[in-house]
C-alpha positions as CSV (number, residue, x, y, z in Angstrom):
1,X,-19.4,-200.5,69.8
2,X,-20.0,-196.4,70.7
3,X,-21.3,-196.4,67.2
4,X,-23.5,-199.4,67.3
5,X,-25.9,-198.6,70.3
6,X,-25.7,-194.6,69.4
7,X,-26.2,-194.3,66.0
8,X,-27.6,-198.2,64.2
9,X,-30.0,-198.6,66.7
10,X,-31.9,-195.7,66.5
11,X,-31.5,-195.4,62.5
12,X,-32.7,-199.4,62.3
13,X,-35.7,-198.9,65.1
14,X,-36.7,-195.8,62.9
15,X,-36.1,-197.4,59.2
16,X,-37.9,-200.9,60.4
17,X,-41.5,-199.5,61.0
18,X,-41.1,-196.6,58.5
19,X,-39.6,-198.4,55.6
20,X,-40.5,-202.3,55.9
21,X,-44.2,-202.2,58.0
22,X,-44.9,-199.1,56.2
23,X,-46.7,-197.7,59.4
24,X,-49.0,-194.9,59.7
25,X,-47.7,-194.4,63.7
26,X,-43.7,-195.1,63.7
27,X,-42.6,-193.6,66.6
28,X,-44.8,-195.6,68.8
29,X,-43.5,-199.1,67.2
30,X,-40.2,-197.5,67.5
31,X,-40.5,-196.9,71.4
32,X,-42.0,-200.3,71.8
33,X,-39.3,-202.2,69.9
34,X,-36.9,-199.7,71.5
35,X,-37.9,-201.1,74.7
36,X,-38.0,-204.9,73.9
37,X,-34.8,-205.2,72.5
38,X,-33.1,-203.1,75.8
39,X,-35.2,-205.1,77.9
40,X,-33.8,-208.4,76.5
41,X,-30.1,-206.8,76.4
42,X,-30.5,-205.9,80.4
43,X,-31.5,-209.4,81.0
44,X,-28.5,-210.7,79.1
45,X,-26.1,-208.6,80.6
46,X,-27.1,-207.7,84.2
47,X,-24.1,-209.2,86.0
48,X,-21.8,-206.8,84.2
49,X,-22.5,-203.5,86.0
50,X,-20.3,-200.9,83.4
51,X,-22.6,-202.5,80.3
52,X,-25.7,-202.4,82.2
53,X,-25.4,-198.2,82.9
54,X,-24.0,-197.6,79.1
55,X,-27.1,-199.6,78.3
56,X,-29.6,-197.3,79.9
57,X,-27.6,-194.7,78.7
58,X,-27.7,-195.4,75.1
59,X,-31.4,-196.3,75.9
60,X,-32.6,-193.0,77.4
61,X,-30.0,-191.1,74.4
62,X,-32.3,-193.5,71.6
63,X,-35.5,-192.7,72.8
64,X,-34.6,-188.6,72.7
65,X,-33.0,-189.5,69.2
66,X,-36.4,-191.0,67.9
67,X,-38.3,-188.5,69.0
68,X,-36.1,-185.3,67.6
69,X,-35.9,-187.6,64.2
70,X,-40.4,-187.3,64.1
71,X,-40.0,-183.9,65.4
72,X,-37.9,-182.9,62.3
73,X,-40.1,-184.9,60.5
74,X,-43.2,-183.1,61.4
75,X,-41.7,-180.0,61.2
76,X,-40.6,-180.3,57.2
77,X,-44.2,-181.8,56.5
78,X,-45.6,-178.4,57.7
79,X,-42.7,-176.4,55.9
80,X,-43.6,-178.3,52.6
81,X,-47.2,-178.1,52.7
């Protein structure tokens, strides 16, 4: 379960605009999806206190793992060309 909210969600909510939408701005539809999908988990699971904190957790760890993925990103586009 460790693996699914640290590593699949922020590998999918990177690949989905990037890959499938083709966007020009991922990281902002990553944030935003980020955000509607913990928002909807919070609401599911809000009576079950130990979930709830490894959810904003793995929320807060996601958002940090988005932005170091466009930060690597950026900084090979500016090594390359």
């Amino acid at each position: 379960m460790v693996v699914f909210w640290f590593v699949l969600i922020p590998l999918v909510s990177h690949l989905v605009p990037t890959k499938v939408f083709k966007s020009n701005n991922p990281l902002k539809e990553s944030i935003i999806g980020l955000t509607i999908f913990y928002t909807l988990m919070t609401f599911m699971i809000y009576e079950h206190s130990d979930l709830l904190q490894l959810m904003l957790i793995s929320f807060v760890v996601n958002l940090l793992v988005l932005f170091f993925i466009q930060l690597d990103k950026k900084v090979n586009r500016e090594v390359v060309g």
